[in-house]
C-alpha positions as CSV (number, residue, x, y, z in Angstrom):
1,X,-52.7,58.6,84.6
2,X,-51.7,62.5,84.2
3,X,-49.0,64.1,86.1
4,X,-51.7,67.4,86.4
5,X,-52.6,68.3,90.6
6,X,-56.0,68.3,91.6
7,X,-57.6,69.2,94.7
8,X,-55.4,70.4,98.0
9,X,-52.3,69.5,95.9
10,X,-52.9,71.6,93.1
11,X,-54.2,74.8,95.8
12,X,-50.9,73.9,98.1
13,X,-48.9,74.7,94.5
14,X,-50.7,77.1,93.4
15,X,-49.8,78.6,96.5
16,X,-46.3,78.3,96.7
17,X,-45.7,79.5,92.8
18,X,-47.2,83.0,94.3
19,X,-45.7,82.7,97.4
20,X,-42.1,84.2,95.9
21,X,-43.9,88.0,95.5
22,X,-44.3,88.2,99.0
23,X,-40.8,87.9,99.9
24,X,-41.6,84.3,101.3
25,X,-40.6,81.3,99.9
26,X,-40.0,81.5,96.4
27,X,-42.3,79.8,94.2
28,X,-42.2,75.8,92.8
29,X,-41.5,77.2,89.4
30,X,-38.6,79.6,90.1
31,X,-37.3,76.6,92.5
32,X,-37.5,74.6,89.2
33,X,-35.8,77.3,87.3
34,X,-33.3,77.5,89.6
35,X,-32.5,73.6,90.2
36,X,-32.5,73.0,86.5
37,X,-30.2,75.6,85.2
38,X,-27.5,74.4,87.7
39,X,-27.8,71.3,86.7
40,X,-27.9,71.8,83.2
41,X,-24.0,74.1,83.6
42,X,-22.9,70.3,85.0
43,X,-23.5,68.8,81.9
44,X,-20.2,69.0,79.2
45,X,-20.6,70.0,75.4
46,X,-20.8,66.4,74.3
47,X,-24.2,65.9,76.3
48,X,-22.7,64.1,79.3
49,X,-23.2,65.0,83.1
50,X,-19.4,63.6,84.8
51,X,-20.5,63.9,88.6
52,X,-17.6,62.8,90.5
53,X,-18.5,59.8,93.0
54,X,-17.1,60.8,96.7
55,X,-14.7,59.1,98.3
56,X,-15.4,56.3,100.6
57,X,-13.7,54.7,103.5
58,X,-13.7,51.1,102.2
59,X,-11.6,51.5,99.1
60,X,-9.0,54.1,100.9
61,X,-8.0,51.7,103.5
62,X,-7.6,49.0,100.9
63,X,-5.4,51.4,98.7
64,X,-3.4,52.4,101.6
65,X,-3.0,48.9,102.9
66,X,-1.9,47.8,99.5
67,X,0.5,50.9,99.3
68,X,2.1,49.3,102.5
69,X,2.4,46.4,101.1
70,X,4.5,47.7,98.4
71,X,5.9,49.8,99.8
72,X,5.0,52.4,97.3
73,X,3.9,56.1,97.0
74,X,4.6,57.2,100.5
75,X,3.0,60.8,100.2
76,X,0.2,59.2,99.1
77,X,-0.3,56.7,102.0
78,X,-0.1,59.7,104.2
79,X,-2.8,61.7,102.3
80,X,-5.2,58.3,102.9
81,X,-4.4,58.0,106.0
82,X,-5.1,61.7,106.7
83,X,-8.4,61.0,105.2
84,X,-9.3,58.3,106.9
85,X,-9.0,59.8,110.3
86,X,-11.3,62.8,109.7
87,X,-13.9,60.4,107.2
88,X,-17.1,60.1,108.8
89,X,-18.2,56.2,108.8
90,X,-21.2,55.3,107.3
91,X,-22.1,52.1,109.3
92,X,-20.8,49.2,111.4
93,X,-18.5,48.1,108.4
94,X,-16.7,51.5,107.5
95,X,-16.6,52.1,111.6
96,X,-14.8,48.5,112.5
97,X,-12.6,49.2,109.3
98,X,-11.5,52.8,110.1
99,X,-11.1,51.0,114.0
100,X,-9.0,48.2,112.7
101,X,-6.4,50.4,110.8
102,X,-6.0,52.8,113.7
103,X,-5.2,50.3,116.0
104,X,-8.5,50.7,118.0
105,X,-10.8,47.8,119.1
106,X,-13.6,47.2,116.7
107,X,-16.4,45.2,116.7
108,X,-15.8,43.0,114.5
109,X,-18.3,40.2,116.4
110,X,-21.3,42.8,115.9
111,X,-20.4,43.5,112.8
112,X,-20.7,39.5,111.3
113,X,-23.6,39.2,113.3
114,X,-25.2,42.0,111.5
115,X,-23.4,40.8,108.1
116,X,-25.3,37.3,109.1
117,X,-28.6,38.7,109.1
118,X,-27.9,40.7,105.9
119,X,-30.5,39.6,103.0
120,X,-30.0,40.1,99.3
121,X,-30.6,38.2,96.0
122,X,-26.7,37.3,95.5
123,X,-26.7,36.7,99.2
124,X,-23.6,34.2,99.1
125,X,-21.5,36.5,96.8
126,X,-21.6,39.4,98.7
127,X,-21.5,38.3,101.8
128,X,-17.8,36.5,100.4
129,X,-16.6,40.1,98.9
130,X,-17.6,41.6,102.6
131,X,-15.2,38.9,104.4
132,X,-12.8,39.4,101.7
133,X,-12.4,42.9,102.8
134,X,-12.4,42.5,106.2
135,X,-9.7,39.8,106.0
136,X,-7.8,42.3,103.7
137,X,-8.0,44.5,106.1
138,X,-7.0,42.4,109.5
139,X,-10.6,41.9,110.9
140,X,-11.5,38.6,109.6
141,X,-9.6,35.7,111.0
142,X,-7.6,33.7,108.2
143,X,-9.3,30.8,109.1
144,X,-12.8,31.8,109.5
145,X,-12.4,33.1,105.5
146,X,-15.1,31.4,103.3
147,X,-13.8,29.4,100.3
148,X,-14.9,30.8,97.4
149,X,-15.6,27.6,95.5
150,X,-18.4,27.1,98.0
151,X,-20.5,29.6,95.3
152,X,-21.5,27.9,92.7
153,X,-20.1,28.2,89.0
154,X,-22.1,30.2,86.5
155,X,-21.7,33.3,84.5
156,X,-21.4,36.6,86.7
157,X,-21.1,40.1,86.0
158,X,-17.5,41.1,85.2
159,X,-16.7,42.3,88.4
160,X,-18.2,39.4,90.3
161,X,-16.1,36.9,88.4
162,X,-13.0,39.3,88.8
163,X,-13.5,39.4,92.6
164,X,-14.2,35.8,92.8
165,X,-11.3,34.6,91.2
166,X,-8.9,37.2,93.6
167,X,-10.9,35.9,96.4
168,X,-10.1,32.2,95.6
169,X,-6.3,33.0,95.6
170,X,-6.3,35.5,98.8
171,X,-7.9,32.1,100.1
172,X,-5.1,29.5,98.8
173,X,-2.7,32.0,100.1
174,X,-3.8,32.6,103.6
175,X,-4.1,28.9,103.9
176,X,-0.5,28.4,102.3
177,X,1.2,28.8,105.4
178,X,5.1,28.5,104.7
179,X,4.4,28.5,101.0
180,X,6.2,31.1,99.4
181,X,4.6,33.9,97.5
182,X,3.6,32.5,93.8
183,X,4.1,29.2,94.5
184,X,1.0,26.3,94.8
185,X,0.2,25.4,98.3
186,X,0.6,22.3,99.5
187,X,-1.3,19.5,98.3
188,X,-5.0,19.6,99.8
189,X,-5.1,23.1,99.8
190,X,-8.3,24.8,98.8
191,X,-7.0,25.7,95.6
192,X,-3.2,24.1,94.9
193,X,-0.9,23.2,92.0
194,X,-2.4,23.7,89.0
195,X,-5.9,24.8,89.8
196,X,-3.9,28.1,92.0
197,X,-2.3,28.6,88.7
198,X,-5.1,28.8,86.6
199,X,-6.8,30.9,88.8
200,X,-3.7,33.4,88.8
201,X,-3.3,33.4,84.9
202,X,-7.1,34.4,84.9
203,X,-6.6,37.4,87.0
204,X,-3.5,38.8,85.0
205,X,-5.1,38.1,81.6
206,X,-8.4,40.1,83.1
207,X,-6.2,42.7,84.3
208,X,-4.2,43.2,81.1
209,X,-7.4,43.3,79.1
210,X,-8.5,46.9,80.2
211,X,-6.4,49.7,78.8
212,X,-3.5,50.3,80.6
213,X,-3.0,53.1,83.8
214,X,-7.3,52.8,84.0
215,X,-9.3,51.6,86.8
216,X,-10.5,48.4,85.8
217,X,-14.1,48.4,84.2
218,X,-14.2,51.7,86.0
219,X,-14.8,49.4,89.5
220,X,-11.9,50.9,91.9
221,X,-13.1,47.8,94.4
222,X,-12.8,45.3,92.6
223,X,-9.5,46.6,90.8
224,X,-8.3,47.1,95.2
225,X,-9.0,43.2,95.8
226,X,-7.5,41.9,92.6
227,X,-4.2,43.7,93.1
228,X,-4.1,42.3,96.6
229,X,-4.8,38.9,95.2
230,X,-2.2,40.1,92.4
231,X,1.0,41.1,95.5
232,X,0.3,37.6,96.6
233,X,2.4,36.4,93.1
234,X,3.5,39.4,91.4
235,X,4.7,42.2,93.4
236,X,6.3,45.4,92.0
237,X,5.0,43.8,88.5
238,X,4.1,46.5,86.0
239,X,0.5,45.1,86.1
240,X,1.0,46.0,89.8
241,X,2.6,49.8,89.2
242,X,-0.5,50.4,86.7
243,X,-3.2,50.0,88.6
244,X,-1.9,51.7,91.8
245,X,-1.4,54.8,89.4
246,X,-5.2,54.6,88.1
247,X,-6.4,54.5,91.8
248,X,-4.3,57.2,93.3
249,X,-4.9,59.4,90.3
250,X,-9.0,58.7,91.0
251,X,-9.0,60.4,94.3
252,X,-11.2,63.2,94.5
253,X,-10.8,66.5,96.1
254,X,-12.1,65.1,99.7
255,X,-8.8,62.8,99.4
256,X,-10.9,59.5,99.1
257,X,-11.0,57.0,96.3
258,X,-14.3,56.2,95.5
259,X,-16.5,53.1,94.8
260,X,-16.5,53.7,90.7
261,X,-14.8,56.3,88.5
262,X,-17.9,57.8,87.0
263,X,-21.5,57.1,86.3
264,X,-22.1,59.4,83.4
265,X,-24.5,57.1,81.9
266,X,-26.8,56.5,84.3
267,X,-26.4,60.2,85.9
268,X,-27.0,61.9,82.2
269,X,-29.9,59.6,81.4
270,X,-31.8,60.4,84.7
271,X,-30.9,64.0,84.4
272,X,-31.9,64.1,80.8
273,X,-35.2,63.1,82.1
274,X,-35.9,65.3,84.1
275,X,-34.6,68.2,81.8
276,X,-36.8,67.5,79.2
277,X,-39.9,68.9,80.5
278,X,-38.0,71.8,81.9
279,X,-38.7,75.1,80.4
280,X,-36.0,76.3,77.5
281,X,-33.7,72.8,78.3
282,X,-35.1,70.6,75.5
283,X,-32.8,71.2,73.6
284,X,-29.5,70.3,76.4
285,X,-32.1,67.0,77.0
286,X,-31.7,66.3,73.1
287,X,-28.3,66.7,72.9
288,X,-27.8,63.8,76.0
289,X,-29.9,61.9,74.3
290,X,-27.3,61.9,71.8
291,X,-25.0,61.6,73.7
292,X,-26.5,58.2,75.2
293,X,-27.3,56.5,71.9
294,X,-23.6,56.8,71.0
295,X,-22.8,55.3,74.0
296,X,-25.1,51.7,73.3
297,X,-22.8,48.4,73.2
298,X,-23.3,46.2,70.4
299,X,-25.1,43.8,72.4
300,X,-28.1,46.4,72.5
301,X,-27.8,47.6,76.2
302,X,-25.9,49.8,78.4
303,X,-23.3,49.7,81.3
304,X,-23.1,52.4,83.6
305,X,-20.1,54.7,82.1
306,X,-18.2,55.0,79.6
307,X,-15.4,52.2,80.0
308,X,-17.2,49.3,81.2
309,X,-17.9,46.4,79.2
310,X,-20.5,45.2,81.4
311,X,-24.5,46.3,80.1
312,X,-27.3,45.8,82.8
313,X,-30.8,46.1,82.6
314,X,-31.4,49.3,84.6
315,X,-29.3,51.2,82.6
316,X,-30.4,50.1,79.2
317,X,-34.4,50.4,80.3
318,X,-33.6,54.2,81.6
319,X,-31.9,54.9,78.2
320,X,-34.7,53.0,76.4
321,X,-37.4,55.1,78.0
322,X,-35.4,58.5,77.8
323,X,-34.5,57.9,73.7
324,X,-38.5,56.8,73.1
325,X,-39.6,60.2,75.3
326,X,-37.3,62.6,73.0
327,X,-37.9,61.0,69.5
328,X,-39.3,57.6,69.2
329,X,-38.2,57.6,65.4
330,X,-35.1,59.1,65.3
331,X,-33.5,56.6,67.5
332,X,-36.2,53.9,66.7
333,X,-33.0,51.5,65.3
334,X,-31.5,52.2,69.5
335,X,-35.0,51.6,71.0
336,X,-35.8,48.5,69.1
337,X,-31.9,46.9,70.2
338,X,-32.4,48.1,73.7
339,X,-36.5,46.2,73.8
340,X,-34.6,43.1,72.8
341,X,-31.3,43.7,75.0
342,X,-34.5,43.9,77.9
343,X,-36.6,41.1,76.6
344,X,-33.8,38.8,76.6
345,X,-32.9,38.9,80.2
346,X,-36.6,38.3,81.6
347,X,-36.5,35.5,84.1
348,X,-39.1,32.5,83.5
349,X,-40.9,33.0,86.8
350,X,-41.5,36.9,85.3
351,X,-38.9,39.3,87.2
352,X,-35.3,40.8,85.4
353,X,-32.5,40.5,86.8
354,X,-29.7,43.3,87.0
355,X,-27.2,41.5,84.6
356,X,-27.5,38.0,83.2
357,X,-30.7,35.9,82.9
358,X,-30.9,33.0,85.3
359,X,-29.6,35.6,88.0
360,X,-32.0,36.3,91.1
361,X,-34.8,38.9,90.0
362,X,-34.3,42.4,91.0
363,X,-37.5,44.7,91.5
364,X,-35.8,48.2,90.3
365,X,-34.5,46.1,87.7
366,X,-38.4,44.6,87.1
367,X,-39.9,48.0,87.5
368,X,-37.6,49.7,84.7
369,X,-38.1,46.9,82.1
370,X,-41.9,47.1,82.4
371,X,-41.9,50.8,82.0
372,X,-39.3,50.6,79.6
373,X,-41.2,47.8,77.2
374,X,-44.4,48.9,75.4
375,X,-46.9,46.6,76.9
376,X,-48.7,46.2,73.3
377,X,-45.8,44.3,71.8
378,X,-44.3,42.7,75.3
379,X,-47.8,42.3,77.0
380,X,-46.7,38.2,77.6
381,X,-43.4,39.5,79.7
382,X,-44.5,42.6,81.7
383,X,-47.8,40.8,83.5
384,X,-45.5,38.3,85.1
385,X,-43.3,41.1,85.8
386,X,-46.0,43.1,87.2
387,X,-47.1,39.9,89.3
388,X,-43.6,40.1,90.5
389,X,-43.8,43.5,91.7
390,X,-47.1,43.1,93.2
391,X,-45.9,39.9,95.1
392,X,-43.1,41.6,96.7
393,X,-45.4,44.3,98.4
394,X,-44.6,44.6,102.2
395,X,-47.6,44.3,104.6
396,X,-47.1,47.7,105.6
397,X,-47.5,48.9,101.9
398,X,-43.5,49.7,101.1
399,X,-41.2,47.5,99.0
400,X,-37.9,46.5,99.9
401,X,-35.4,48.9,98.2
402,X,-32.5,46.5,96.3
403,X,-29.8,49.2,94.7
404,X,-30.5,52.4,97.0
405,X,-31.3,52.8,100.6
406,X,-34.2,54.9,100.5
407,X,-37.9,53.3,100.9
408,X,-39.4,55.9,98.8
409,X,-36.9,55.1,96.1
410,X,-38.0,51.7,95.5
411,X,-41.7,52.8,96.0
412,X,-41.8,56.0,93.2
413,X,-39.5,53.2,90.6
414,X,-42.3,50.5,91.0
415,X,-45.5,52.8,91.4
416,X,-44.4,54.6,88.2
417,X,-43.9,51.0,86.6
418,X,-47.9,49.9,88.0
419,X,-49.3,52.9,86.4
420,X,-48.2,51.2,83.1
421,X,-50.5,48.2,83.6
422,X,-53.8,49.1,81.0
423,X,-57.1,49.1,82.0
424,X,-57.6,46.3,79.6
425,X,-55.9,44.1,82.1
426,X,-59.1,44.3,84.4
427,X,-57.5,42.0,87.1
428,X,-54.2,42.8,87.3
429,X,-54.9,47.0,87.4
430,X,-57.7,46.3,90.3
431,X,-54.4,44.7,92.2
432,X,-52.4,47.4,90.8
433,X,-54.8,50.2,91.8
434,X,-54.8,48.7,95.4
435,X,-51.3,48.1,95.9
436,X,-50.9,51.7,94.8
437,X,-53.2,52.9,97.6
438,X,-51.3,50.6,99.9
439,X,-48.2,52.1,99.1
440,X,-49.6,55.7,99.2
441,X,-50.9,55.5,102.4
442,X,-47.6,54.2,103.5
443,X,-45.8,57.5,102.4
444,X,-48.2,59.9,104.0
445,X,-47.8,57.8,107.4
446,X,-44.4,57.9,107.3
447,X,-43.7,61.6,106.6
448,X,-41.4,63.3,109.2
449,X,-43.0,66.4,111.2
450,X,-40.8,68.4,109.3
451,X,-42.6,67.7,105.7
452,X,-39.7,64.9,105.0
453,X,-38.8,61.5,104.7
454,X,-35.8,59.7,105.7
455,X,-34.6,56.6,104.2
456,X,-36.8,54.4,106.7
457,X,-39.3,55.6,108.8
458,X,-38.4,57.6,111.7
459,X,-34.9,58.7,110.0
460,X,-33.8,62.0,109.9
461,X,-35.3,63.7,106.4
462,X,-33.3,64.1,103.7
463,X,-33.9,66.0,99.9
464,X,-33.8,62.8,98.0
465,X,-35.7,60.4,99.5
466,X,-38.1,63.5,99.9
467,X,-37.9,64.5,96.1
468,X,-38.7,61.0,95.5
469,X,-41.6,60.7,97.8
470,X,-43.0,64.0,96.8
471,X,-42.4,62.8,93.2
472,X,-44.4,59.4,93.7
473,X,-47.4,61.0,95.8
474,X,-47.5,63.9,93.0
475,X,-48.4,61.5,90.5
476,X,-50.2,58.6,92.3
477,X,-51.8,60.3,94.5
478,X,-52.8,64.0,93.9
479,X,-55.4,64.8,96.9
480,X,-52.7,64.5,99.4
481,X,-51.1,67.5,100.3
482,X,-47.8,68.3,99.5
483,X,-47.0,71.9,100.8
484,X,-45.7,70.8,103.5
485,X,-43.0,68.0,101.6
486,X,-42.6,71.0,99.1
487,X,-41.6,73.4,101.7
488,X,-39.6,71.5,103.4
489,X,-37.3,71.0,99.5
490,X,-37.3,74.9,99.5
491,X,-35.6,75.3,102.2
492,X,-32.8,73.1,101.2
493,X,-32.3,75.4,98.6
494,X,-28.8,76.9,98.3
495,X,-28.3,79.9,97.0
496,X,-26.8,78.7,93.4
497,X,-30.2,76.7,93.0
498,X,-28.5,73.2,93.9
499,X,-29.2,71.1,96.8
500,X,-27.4,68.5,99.1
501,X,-28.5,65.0,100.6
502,X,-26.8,62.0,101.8
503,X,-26.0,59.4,99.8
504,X,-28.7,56.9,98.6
505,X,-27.4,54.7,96.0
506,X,-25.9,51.1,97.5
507,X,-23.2,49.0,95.9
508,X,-22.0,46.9,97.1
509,X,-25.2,46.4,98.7
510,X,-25.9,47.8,101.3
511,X,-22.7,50.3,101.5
512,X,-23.4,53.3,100.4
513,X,-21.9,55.8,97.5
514,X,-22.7,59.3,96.4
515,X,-23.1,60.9,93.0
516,X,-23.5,64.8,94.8
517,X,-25.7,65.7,91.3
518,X,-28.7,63.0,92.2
519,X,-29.9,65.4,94.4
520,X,-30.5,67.9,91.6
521,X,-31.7,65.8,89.2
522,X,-34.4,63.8,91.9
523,X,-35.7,67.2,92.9
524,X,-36.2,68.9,89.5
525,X,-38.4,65.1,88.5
526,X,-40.8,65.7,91.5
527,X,-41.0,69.8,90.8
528,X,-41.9,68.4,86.7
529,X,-44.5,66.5,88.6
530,X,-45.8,68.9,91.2
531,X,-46.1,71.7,88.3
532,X,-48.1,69.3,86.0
533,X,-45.1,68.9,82.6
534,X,-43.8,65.5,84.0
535,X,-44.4,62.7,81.2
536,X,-46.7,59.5,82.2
């Protein structure tokens, strides 16, 4: 399917690109010129893009809580606690927490009723991180804590299994009553005598693994709820002093610590993307591409920066499909390890999970293996994957969006993946084509007056769930008209050629962080599109 406008889409372009004579709007391509020369300044002379993540409520009130605790760094506690009074809460949870350590009444009833109704794939491990927090933060009774051996054993992601075993000893110890701290709890306790022990050793030999004075995997979270799990048995230890440096050196200029210490990965491989086709920046785009393939892990995938030992499948498939849209052969040995990395994690009933096989099946996850994979060689994986993502079709035409918050999101990831079905497959592109128009006619009904979308319908409008609406309907549908969704990106414009949005990536799902340079980078993908040089 080409990226190229037709019909009122291409006039409504055409329109705007002369529009900047007349002392109007400027024109799509001097928007594009704009957006992509200050992103491409952001990116360093090794080829990566280092955003900084913002600061979020969440892991300042557990850094100042376990500052408290040990009594350490009082300048610091003030500074969080500074922040935290003029922060802005994102939701129920960030609101109740910001209530709780201010001494006000919070909702904390509302909030676990909502928490209750809460639906994701790793349902039962999130929802035991959430109480963890809350209980670390006074809002959960000890007694209505979850035990953590309710979740069943099998491999997790690094963090998971990090947060799992802190969560099982923040469980022996609130239920340890009189016990004193390091010591087993009494017998009968959900995790006593030697089982408490074992679970402590595993925490400090985790903890001791990562290079020392460095946020753990790069996950400040789960680094915050192992070192209250650690104070429970080692206070003051060096372990202890360590990682309290890390996380008060991470804070950012807004005075937060944020979810994760960087996402130059997956920031430099989207924006690498989206350079590409940009006039005079192939070769910055070739130079991240670099960049990226130095960056591969033996086992053939990607994590998300530049310290984590943990790969996943959205990563890899964006690097795959970034490395095969510079220079198929020059990093053909980097494709081929990042195809099997990918083919290895398919799930029998046809999705991909986000780290481990066996794990529930993730649709962005599902979407960027099948347009990552060639479907001549992996034609037997990607059909059940495409059934997957054709199953999981709302009736209203949208799909439910897993790691951002943003509708459109999760509808541009798994359109773009459809239009990889061939028309060899007669059966499964009729129920692509359709689901297509399903989902297209979603978009245009759920436009804002103002040209934009919002994360859900009838949201304010923000630029990147527009950018990734208007980057969906500019290549799946090119009759509709998109002045007014282009217009409406123009004038977010600032004057150095970036622009601003709220945040729309989730993690833990569903709070919210924010890379600031996503904006950019969603923006100048759907103005590729709109202008016809986006690749298929």
């Amino acid at each position: 399917m080409s990226d190229r406008l037709i019909g009122p889409a291409a006039d409504s372009v055409a329109q705007s690109v002369a529009a900047g004579a007349d002392g109007q709007r400027p024109g799509v391509a001097e928007v594009r010129r704009r957006v992509a020369r200050h992103l491409a300044v952001q990116v360093d002379g090794e080829g990566a893009l280092r955003d900084r993540c913002a600061g979020r409520i969440i892991e300042s009130a557990l850094l100042l809580l376990l500052l408290r605790k040990e009594r350490a760094l009082p300048r610091v506690q003030k500074e969080l606690q500074e922040y935290l009074q003029r922060a802005r809460p994102k939701g129920t949870l960030e609101r109740v927490v910001v209530d709780a350590l201010s001494g006000r009444p919070c909702d904390a009833d509302g909030l676990l009723a909502g928490l209750n109704r809460a639906r994701h794939g790793s349902g039962a491990r999130k929802r035991l991180l959430l109480d963890t927090i809350l209980g670390l933060c006074g809002v959960l009774p000890d007694g209505a804590r979850p035990d953590p051996r309710e979740i069943a054993p099998r491999p997790q992601a690094v963090w998971t299994e990090l947060t799992l075993c802190a969560a099982t000893i923040l469980h022996s110890h609130a239920h340890a009553g009189a016990g004193t701290a390091g010591q087993p709890g009494p017998a009968g306790d959900p995790a006593s005598g030697q089982e408490l022990l074992d679970y402590q050793d595993l925490l400090v030999r985790r903890l001791s693994a990562f290079p020392v004075r460095r946020v753990w995997e790069g996950n400040a979270l789960a680094h915050l709820v192992a070192l209250h799990a650690l104070h429970t048995y080692r206070p003051g230890s060096e372990l202890m002093r360590d990682g309290i440096e890390a996380l008060a050196r991470l804070r950012g200029p807004d005075g937060g610590v944020p979810f994760i210490d960087g996402q130059e990965v997956f920031v430099t491989s989207l924006a690498a993307l989206a350079l590409a086709p940009a006039p005079g920046h192939e070769p910055l785009a070739a130079r991240m591409g670099q960049y990226l393939a130095s960056r591969q892990h033996a086992d053939g995938g990607w994590g998300y920066n530049e310290t984590t030992t943990q790969t996943d499948v959205d990563d890899t498939a964006r690097c795959v499909e970034l490395l095969r849209t510079l220079d198929a052969h020059r990093f053909r040995h980097g494709i081929a390890a990042g195809e099997e990395y990918l083919r290895a994690r398919a799930n029998d009933a046809g999705g991909f999970p986000t780290y481990l096989r066996g794990h529930t099946s993730d649709l962005d996850m599902t979407a960027g293996a099948v347009i990552a994979l060639p479907w001549s060689r992996y034609g037997d994986l990607l059909g059940p994957a495409v059934g997957v993502l054709l199953d999981a079709q709302q009736q209203d035409g949208s799909f439910e969006p897993s790691w951002t918050l943003s509708m459109s999101s999760a509808i541009q990831r798994i359109l773009d993946a459809l239009a990889c079905v061939p028309a060899t497959e007669t059966t499964l592109r009729r129920r692509a084509d359709q689901a297509v128009a399903r989902a297209v006619a979603f978009l245009d009904e759920s436009r804002g007056t103002d040209g934009g979308w919002g994360h859900v319908p009838g949201r304010d409008s923000d630029v990147l769930s527009t950018a990734q609406a208007l980057s969906a309907l500019a290549r799946h549908a090119p009759r509709v008209d998109l002045g007014k969704p282009l217009a409406y990106l123009t004038d977010q414009q600032h004057e150095d050629g970036g622009f601003s949005s709220i945040a729309d990536q989730a993690g833990p799902r569903p709070l919210p962080f924010d890379f600031p340079v996503l904006a950019d980078v969603h923006v100048l993908t759907a103005l590729n599109r709109l202008i016809g040089h986006g690749t298929a």
